[in-house]
N, C-alpha and C positions, 0 to 999 in steps of 0.2 A: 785116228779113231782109237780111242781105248775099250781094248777086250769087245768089242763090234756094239757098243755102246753109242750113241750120235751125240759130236761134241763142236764146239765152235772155237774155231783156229782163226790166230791174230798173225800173220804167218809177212815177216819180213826178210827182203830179200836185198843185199850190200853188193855193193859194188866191189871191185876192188879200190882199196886206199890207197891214198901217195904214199904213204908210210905206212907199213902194216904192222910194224912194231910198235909204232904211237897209237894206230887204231887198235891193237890187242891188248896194249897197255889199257887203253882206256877201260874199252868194250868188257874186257874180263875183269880189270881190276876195282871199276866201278859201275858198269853199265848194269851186269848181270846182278849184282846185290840189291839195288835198286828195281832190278826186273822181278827179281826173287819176292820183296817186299809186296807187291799189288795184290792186294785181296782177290778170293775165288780163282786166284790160280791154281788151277789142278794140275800142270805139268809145264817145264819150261823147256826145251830143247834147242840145240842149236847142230847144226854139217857146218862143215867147218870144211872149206874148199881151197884150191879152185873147184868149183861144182860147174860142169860143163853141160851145155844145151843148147836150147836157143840162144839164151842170153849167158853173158858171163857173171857167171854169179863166185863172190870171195865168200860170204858166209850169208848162210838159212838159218833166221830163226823162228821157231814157231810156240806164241804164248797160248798153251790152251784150257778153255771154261767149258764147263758142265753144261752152258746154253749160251744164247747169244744176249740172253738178260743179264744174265751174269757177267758177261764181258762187256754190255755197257754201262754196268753198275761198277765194276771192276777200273774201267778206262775213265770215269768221271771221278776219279779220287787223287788226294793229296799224291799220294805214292806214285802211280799215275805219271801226274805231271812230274813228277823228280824225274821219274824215268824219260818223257819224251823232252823236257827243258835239256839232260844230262846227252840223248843221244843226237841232239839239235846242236850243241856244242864241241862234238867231235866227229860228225860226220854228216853234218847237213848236206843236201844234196846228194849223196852216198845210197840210199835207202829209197825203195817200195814198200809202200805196205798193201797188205791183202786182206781180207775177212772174209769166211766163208764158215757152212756147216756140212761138217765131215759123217757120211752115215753110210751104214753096210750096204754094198753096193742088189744086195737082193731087196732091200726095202726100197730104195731107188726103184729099181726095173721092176718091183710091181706098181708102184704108181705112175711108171710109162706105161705096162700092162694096160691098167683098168684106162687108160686114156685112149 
């Protein structure tokens, strides 16, 4: 959530790689620039692990839009596809993805309220 605004998160979670040198090599040196490029991207981030929990997670990234119109207007584009052909090429299998929409947790709990 940016500044307690309601936003829609593309939010991918990596495994760890056989090679973390080749998957950083890639991941940063071509993945990100291509990630950079997708229109209506308001924010790109990434944790950069090992990230521990339930699950073992090597890197979190999360691409996020202004709405969730905008992230499938966003995700249907040339750019896009560079982006998902490029991370299909050096980590298929490797990767979750998730979508959801991120909103201050008081707007939430009044619309559990009035329920």
């Amino acid at each position: 959530m940016l500044s307690g605004v309601p936003v829609f998160i593309v939010e991918v979670k990596y495994k760890s790689p056989p090679s973390v040198a080749n998957f950083e090599r890639d991941y940063f040196g071509t993945h990100v620039p291509l990630v950079e490029r997708i229109p209506k991207l308001v924010a790109f981030t990434v944790a950069r692990g090992p990230l521990v929990g339930q699950e073992q997670v090597f890197l979190l990234a999360r691409l996020i839009f202004a709405s969730e119109a905008d992230a499938d207007v966003a995700l249907a584009t040339p750019e896009a596809a560079a982006a998902v052909a490029n991370v299909e090429a050096f980590a298929s299998g490797l990767y979750t993805l998730s979508r959801y929409c991120e909103r201050p947790a008081s707007e939430v709990a009044a619309e559990v309220s009035a329920n």
